[in-house]
C-alpha positions as CSV (number, residue, x, y, z in Angstrom):
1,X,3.4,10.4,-0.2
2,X,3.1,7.9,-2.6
3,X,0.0,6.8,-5.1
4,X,-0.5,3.0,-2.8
5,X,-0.1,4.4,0.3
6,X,-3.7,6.3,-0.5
7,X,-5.3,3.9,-2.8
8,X,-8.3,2.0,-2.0
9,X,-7.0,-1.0,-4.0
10,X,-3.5,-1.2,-2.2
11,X,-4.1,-4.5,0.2
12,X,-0.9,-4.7,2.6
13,X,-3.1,-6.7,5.2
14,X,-3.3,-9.5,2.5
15,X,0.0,-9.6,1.3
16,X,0.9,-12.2,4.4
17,X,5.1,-12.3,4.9
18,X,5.6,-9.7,2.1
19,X,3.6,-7.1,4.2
20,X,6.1,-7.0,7.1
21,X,8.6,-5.5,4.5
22,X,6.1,-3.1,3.1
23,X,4.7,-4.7,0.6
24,X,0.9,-4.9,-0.6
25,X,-1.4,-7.0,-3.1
26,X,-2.8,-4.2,-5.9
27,X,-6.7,-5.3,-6.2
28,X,-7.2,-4.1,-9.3
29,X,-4.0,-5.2,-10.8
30,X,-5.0,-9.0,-9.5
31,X,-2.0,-10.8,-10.2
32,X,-1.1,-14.1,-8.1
33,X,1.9,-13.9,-6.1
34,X,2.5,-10.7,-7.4
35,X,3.2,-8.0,-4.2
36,X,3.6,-4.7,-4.9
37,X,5.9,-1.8,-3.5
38,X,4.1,2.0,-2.8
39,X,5.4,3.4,-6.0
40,X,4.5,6.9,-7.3
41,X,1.7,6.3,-10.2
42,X,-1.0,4.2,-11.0
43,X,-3.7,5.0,-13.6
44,X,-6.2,2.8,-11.2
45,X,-5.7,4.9,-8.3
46,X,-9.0,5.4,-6.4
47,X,-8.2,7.1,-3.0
48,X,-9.1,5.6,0.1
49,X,-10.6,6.5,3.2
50,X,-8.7,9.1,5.4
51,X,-8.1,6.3,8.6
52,X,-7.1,3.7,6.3
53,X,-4.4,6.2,4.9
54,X,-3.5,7.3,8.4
55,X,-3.0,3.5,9.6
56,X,-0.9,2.7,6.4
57,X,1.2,5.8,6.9
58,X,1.7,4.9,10.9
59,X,2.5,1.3,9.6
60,X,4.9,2.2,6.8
61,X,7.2,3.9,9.9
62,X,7.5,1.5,11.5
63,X,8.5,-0.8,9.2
64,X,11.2,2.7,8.9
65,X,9.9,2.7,5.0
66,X,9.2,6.2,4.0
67,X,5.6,6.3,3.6
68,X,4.8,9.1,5.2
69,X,4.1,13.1,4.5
């Protein structure tokens, strides 16, 4: 699995159009129009809770990205 999938400041939900190809807004990172890909390493990473990892994971599949474990 990678680092976003788990972190608490990963934000797919608010990424609008770029979320239905798996990308997410980093929180901490807080750049405008700046959408991130699940990549392996962050040095902000801050894991988040175990359903919102699960949903991410479920979502990630179906978008056939390999997010999963």
């Amino acid at each position: 699995m990678n680092t976003c999938t788990t972190c608490h400041h990963w934000s797919p939900k608010n990424a609008g159009a770029m979320g239905r190809h798996g990308f997410g807004v980093c929180n901490v990172l807080n750049q405008p129009w700046v959408f991130l890909p699940p990549h392996q390493t962050c040095a902000h990473h801050r894991e988040a809770k175990d359903d919102v990892v699960q949903g991410r994971v479920k979502w990630l599949a179906k978008l056939g990205i390999g997010g999963g474990k």
